[in-house]
Backbone as a chain_set.jsonl record, in Angstrom:
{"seq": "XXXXXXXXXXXXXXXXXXXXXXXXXXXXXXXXXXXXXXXXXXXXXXXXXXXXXXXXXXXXXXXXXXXXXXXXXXX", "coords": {"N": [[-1.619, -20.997, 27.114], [1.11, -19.34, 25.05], [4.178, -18.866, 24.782], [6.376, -16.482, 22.606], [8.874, -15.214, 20.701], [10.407, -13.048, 19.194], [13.596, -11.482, 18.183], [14.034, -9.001, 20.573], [11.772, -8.69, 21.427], [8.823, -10.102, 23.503], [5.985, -12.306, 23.061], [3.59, -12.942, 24.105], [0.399, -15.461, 24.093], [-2.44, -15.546, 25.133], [-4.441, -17.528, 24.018], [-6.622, -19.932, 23.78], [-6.902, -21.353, 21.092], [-4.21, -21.297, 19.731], [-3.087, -23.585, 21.116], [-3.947, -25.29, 19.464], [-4.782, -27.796, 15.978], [-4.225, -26.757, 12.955], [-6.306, -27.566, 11.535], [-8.534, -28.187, 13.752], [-8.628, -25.356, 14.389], [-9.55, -23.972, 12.313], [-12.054, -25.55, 12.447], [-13.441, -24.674, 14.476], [-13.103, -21.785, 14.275], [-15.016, -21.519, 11.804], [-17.031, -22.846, 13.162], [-17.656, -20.796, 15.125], [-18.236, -18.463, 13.469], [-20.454, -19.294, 12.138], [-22.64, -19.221, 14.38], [-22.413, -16.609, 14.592], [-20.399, -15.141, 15.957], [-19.647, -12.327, 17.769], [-17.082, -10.294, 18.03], [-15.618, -11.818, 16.851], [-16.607, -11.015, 13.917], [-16.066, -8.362, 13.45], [-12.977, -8.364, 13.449], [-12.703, -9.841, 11.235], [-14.454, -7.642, 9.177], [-12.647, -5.508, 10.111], [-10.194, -6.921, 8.907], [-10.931, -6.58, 5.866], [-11.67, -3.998, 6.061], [-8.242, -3.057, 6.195], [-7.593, -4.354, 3.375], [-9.346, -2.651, 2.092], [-8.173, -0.546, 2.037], [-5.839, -0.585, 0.922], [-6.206, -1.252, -1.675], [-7.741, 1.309, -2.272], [-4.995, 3.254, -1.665], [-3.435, 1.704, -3.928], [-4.802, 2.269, -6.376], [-5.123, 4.414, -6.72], [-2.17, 5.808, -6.847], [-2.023, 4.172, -9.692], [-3.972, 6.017, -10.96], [-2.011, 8.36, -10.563], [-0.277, 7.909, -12.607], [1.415, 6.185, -11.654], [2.634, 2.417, -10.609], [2.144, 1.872, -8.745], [3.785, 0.186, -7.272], [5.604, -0.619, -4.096], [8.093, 1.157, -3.698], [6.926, 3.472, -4.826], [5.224, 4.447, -2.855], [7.217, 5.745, -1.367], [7.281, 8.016, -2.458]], "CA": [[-0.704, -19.891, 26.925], [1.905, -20.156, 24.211], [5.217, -17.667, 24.433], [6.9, -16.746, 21.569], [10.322, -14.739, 20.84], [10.568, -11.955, 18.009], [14.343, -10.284, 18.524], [14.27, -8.653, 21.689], [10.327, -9.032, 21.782], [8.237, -11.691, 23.73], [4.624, -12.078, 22.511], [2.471, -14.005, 25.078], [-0.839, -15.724, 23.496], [-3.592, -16.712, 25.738], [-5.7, -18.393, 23.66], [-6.605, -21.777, 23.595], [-6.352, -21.242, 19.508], [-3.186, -21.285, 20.033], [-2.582, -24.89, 21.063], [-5.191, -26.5, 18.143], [-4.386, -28.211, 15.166], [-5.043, -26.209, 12.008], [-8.004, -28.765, 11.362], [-9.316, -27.988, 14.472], [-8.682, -23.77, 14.268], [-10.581, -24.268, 10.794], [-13.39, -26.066, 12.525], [-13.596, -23.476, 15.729], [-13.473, -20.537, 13.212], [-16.186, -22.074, 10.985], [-18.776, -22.755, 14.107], [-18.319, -19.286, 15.643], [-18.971, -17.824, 12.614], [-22.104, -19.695, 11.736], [-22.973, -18.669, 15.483], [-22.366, -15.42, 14.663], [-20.053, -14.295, 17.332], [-19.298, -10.342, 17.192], [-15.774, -10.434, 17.883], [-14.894, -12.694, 15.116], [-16.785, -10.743, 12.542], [-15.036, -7.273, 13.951], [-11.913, -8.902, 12.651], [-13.229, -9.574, 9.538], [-14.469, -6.264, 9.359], [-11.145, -5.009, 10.013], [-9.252, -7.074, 7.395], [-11.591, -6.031, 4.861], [-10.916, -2.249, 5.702], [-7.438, -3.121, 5.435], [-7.501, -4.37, 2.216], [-10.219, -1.747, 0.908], [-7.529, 0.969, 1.945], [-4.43, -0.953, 0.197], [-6.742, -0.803, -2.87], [-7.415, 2.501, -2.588], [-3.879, 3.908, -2.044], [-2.644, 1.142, -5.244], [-6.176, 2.937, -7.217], [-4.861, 6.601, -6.132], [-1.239, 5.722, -7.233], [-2.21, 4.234, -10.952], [-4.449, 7.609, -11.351], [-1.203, 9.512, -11.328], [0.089, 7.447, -13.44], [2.542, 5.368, -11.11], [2.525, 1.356, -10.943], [1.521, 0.8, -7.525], [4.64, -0.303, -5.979], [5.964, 0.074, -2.369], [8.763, 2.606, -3.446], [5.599, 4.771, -5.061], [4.215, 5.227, -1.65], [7.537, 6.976, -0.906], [7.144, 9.372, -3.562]], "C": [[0.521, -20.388, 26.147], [2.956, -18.673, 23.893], [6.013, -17.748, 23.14], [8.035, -15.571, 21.78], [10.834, -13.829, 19.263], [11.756, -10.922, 18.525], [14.086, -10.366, 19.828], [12.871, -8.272, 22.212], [9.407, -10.344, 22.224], [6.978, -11.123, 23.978], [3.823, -13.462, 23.033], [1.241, -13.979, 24.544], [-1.288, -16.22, 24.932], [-4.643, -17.218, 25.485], [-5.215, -19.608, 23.683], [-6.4, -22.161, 21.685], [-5.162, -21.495, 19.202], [-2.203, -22.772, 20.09], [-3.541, -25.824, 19.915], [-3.896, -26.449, 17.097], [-4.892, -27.123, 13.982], [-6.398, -26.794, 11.493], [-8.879, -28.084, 12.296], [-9.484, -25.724, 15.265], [-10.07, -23.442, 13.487], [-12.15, -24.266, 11.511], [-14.017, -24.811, 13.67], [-13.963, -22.47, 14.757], [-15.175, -20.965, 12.791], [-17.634, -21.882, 11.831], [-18.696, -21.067, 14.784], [-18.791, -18.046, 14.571], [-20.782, -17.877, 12.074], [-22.556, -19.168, 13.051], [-23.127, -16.88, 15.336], [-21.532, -14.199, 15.602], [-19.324, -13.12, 16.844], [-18.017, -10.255, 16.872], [-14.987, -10.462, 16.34], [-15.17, -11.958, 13.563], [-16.428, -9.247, 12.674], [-13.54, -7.218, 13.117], [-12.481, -9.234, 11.709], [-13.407, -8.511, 9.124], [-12.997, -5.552, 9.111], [-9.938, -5.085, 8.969], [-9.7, -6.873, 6.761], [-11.331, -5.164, 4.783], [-9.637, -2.036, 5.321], [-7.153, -3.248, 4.049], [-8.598, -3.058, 1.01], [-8.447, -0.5, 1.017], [-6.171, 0.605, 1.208], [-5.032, -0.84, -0.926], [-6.789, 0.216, -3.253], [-6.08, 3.437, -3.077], [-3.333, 2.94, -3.536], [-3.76, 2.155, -6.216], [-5.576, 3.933, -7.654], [-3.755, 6.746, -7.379], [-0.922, 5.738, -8.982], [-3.178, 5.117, -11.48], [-3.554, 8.566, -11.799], [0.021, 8.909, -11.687], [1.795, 6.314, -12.841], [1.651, 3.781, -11.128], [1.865, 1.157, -9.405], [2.227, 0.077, -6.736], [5.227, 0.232, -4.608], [6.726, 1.342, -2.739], [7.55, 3.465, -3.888], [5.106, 5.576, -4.07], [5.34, 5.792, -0.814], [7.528, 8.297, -0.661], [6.269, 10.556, -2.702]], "O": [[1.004, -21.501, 26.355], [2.704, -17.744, 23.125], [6.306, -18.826, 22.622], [8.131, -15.023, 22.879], [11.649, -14.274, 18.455], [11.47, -9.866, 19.09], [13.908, -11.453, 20.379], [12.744, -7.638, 23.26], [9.266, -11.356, 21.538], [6.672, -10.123, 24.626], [3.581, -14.554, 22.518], [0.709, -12.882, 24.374], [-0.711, -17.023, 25.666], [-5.605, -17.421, 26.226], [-4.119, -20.167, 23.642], [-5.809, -23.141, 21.231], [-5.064, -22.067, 18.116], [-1.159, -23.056, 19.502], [-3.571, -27.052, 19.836], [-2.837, -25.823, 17.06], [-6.016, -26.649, 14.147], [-7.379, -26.155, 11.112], [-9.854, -27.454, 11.888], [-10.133, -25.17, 16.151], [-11.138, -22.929, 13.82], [-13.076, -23.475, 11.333], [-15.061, -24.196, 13.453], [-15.146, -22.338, 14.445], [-16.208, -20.717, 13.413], [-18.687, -21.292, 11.588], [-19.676, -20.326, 14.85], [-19.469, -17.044, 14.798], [-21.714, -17.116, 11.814], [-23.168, -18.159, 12.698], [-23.894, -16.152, 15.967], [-21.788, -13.024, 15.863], [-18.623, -12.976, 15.842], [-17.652, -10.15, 15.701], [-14.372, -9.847, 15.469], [-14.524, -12.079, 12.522], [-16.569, -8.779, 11.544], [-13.117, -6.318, 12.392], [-12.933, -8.185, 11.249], [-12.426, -8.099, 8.506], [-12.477, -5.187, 8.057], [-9.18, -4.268, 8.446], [-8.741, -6.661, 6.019], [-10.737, -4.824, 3.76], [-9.392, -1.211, 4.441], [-6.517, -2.358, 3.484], [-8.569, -2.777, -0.188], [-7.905, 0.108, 0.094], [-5.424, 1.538, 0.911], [-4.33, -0.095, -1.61], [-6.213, 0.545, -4.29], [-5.924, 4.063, -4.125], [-2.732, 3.668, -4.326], [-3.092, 2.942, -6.887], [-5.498, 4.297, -8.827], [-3.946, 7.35, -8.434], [-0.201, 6.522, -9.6], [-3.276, 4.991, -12.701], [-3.701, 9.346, -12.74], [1.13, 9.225, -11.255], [2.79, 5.935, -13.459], [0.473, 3.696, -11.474], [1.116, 0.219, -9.133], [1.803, -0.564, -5.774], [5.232, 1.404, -4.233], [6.336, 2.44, -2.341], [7.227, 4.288, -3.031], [4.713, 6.743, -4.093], [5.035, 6.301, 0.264], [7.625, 9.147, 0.223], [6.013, 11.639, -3.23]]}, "num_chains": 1, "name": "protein.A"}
């Protein structure tokens, strides 16, 4: 368990991920993937949809003829 401190927010981890080395995150990642575990590829999944839908809305944006920056997606 590894607390952390955002402002007037505290964001308790309980993974064991948490205390690894990036070497050894890397290597964890790596084998549960080749394993196949669901979870893990859920999150993947997920950031992928993220990024399809930031594509989209930048796509949408240079259609009507704007650049695609943050103020745009005031507009």
């Amino acid at each position: 368990m590894k607390e952390f401190k955002y402002g007037n927010t505290t964001v308790i981890v309980h993974s064991p991920l948490v205390l690894m080395s990036p070497e050894e995150r890397k290597q964890w990642f790596e084998q549960e993937w080749q394993k196949g575990n669901p979870i893990l590829r859920q999150i993947a999944e997920a950031v992928l949809d993220c990024y399809r839908s930031i594509d989209n809305v930048t796509e949408k944006l240079k259609v009507d003829g704007r650049n695609g920056s943050p103020e745009d997606e005031t507009r």
